[in-house]
N, C-alpha and C positions, 0 to 999 in steps of 0.2 A: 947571819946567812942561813945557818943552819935554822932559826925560828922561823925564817920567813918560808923555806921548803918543806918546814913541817906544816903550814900555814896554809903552802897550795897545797899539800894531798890533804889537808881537812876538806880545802873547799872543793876536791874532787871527787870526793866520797861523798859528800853529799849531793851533791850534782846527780849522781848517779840511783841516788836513792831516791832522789825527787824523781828521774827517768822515768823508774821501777814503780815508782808509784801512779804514774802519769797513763800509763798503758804499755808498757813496754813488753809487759809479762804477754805470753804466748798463750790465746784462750786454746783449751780444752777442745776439741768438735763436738759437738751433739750427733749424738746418732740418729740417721735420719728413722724416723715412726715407721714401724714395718708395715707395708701394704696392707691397708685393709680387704682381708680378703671378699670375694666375690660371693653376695649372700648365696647360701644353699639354694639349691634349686627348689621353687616351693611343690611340696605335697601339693598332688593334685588336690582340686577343692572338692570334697566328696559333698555329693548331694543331700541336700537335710535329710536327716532320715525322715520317712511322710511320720507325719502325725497318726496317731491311730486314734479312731474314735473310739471312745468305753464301748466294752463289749456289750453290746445292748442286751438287755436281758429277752430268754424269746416271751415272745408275746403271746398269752396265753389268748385261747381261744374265748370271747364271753359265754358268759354264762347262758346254758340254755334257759330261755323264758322258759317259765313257768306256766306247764299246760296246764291248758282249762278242765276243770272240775268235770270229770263225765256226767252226760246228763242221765234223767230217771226217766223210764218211762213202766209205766203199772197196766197193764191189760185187763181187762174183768170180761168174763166170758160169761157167754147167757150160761143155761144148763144142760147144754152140749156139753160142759167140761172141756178143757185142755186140752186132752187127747181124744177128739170125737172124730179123727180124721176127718176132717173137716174143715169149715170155715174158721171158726177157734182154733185148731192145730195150722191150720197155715196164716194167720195173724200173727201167731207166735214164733211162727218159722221166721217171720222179717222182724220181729221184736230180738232174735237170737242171732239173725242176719249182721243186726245192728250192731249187736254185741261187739261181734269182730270185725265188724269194718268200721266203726265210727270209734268203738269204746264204750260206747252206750253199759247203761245197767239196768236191767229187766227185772221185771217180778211181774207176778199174776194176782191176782183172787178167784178164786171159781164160785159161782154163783149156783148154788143147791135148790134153790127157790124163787118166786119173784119176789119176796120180801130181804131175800137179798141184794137186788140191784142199788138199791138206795146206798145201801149199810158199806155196799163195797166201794161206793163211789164216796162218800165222806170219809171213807177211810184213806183213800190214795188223794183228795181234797186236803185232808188234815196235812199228810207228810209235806204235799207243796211240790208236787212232779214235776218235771219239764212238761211231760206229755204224757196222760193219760188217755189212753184206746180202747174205749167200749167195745164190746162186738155183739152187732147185732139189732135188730125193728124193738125187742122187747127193753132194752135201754134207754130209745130215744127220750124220753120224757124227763127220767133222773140225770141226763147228761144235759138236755138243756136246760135244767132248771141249776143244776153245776155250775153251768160255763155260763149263765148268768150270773150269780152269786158271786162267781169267782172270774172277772175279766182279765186278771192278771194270768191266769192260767190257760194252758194252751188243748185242746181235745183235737182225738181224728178218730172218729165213731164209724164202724166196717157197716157198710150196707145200708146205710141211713144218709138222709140230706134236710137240712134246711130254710127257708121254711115248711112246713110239714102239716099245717092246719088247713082245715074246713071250712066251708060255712057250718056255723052251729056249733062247731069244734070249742071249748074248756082248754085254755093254755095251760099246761100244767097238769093240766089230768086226762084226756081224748089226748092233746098233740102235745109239741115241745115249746114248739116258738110261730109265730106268724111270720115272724121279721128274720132275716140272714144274724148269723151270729159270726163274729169279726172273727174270733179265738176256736172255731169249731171246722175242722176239716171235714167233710162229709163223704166216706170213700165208696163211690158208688160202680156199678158192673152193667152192662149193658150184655148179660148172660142170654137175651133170649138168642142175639146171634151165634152165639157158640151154639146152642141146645138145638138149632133150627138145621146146623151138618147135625147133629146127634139124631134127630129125627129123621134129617134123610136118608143115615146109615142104616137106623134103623129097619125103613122101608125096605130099603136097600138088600137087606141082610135075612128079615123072616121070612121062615119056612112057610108059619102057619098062616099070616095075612094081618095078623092082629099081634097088636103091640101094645103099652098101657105105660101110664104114668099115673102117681099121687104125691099129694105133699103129707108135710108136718101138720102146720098148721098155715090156715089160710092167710096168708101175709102175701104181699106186692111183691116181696124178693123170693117166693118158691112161686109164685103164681106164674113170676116174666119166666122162670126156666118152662112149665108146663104149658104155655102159649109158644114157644118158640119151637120145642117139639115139637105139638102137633102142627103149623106151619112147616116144618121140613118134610114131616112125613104127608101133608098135601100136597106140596109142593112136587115132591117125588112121583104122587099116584096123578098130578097133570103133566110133567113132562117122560113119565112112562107107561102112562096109560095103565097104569095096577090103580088097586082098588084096599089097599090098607089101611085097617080101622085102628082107631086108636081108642083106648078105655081109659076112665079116668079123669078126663078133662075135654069140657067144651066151652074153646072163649066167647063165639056167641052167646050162650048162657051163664056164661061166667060160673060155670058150677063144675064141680070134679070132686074126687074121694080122696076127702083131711083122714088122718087117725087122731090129730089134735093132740099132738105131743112132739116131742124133739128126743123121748128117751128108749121107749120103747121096744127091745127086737123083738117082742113077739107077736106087736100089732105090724110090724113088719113081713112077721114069717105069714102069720097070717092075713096080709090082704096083699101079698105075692102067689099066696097061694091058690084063691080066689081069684084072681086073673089067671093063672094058669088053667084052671076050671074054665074059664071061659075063653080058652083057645091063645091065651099070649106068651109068648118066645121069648121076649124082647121087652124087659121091664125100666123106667127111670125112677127109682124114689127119691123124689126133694124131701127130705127128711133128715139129713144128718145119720146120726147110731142109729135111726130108726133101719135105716136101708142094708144096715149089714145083717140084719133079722131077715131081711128080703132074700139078700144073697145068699142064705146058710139055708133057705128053701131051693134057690136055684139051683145050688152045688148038689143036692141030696135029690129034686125032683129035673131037674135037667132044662135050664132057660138061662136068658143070660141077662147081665145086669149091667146099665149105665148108670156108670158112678158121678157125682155131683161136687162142687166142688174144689177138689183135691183129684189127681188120680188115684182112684183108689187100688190100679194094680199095684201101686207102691206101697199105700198105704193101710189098705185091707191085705197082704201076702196073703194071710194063710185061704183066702178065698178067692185068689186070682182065678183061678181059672173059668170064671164066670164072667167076667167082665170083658166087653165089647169093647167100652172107652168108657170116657168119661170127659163131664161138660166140667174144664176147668176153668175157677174163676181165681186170679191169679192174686189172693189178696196179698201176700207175704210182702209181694213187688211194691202196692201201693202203701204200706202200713213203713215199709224199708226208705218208700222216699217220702214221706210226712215226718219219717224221722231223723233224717238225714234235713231237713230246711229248718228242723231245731237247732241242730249244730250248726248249721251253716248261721242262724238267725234269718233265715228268708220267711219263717213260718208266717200263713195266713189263713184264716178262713174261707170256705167255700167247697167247691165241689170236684172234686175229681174223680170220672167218668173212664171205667177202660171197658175197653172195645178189642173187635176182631184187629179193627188198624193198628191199635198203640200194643199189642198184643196183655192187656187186661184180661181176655178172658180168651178162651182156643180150648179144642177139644185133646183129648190125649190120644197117643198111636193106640192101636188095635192089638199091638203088643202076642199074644198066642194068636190072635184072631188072625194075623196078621194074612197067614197063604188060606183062609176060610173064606174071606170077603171077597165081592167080585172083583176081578182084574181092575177093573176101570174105574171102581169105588172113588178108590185114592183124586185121581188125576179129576173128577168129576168135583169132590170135595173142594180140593182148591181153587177151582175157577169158580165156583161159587160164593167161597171165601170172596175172589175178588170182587164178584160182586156184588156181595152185601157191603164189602168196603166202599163201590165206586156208588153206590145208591141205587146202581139197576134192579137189585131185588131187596124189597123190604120186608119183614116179618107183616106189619099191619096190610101191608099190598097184596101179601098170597093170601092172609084169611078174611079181604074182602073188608076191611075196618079204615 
């Protein structure tokens, strides 16, 4: 009995463990996963920061081109010299004009002789100039036999033009050229209109009735001042009914008093002096230095003197006070713009012509003279001016040519 009750609780013990093994044990809970929390609220999105370009480096300025080589221009003056107040001293005025307004670079030769003209002119040839500027009738020959030789080379020769030959004429030795020359500027003055108010001031002006004029030497460029003269001072004695003579010069005859020189003062003092012997007030010498010989008579014997031209109240001072006026032929102007169309490279041969219009050539103010002359002088002058400009009156028209 007793084995078979130990027998049930064996097989009840394990009944009970098969239970326990089966599921009976009590699971464990899982804790439930804790909220995942609500993500952060996001940072604003900041804006890209902008890109920056590299700091550009600054930009330098280019380089200034490189200016051009100033050009040369060599002057050679007859034997007036440099300083003859004169045509040579104001050639040289627009050669030194040049200077400061273009850059230009100047030099001279001065010519002591006529066996200088050559010597000066192969010399300023040899260096190879931009622009060499004769000055002067007594060059023409060495500059066109030059500016032949040398076509690469540029000339403006003061007072000269050409062709310049004759019949009969020796190229090369009587004249320059027959034919135009490409490379040769030829700067020429229509002075008789200026010298034609100079004549009529004259009239205008003497006491004694008689007035005079002479040149240097007998050339084309003092002869047109000494026709134009005496044309102003006829001129004068037809529409005022006076009667003043002129000494000195008669274009009908084509003859008047040379001293045959350019140097001179004392054939100056002396054949001023000798006009005043024969009653004249009122002198013009086409002479260059020869004329201040003239003036250093007038200041000491008492007459007055038209200067030629330059004004010579400027440029003779210490003798101003003789001078009336003076027939200016404006070369500086023209020598300033032949030199100026180098630079520019416009340069050309041929002829440029100044005149009362383009203001080439005009007389200078009366300066002391100024409250001497008649009232009316002035205002009389100008309308004449206009009309020598408009062609109503011509120099060849009053002396009948």
């Amino acid at each position: 009995m007793r084995n078979r009750l130990f027998s049930i609780v064996s097989v009840l013990i394990l009944l009970s463990m098969i239970l326990s093994a089966c599921g009976g044990a009590k699971a464990t809970p899982t804790a439930a996963p804790a909220p995942t929390a609500a993500p952060a609220a996001a940072e604003p999105t900041k804006a890209p920061e902008p890109t920056k370009a590299p700091a550009a480096e600054p930009t330098k300025a280019p380089e200034p081109a490189a200016k051009p080589a100033a050009i040369t221009v060599g002057q050679i003056t007859d034997m007036g010299g440099i300083d003859d107040k004169s045509f040579n001293a104001s050639a040289w005025k627009g050669v030194k004009d040049a200077e400061k307004d273009f850059g230009a670079v100047g030099k001279y030769l001065e010519s002591q002789q006529q066996s200088d003209y050559a010597k000066n002119m192969q010399q300023f040839v040899s260096e190879k100039l931009d622009l060499i500027v004769p000055v002067g009738f007594m060059l023409a020959v060495d500059t066109a036999t030059a500016a032949k030789a040398n076509p690469d080379l540029n000339f403006a020769i003061v007072d000269y033009v050409y062709p310049d030959c004759w019949p009969g004429a020796v190229v090369g030795k009587d004249c320059g050229s027959d034919t135009p020359l490409d490379n040769v500027l030829g700067l020429s003055y229509q002075t008789d209109e200026a010298a034609f108010l100079a004549g009529y001031a004259a009239a205008a002006t003497t006491q004694t009735g008689v007035v005079a004029t002479f040149g240097g030497i007998k050339l084309p460029t003092v002869t047109i001042f000494m026709k134009g003269f005496e044309a102003g001072v006829k001129y004068h004695n037809e529409v005022k009914g006076t009667n003043v003579e002129v000494l000195g010069w008669e274009t009908a005859k084509d003859e008047g008093v040379f001293v045959n020189n350019f140097e001179s003062l004392d054939d100056g003092r002396k054949t001023a002096e000798s006009f005043m012997d024969e009653g004249a007030d009122i002198i013009m010498p086409v002479a260059v230095p020869v004329g201040q010989g003239s003036a250093a008579a007038c200041k000491e014997k008492g007459c007055m003197i038209i200067g030629v031209d330059a004004d010579w109240y400027l440029t003779v001072p210490d003798l101003k006070e003789v001078f009336l006026t003076s027939v200016m032929k404006n070369i500086d102007v023209g020598v300033h713009q032949a030199i100026k169309s180098v630079v520019e490279g416009t340069f050309k041969g041929g002829t440029y012509v100044g005149t009362l219009s383009d203001g080439g050539v005009g007389i200078a103010p009366f300066h002391d003279y100024e409250s001497k002359v008649p009232a009316t002088l002035q205002a009389e002058l100008d309308q004449i001016k206009a009309d020598i400009i408009s062609g109503k009156i011509t120099v060849d028209g009053v002396l009948g040519l």
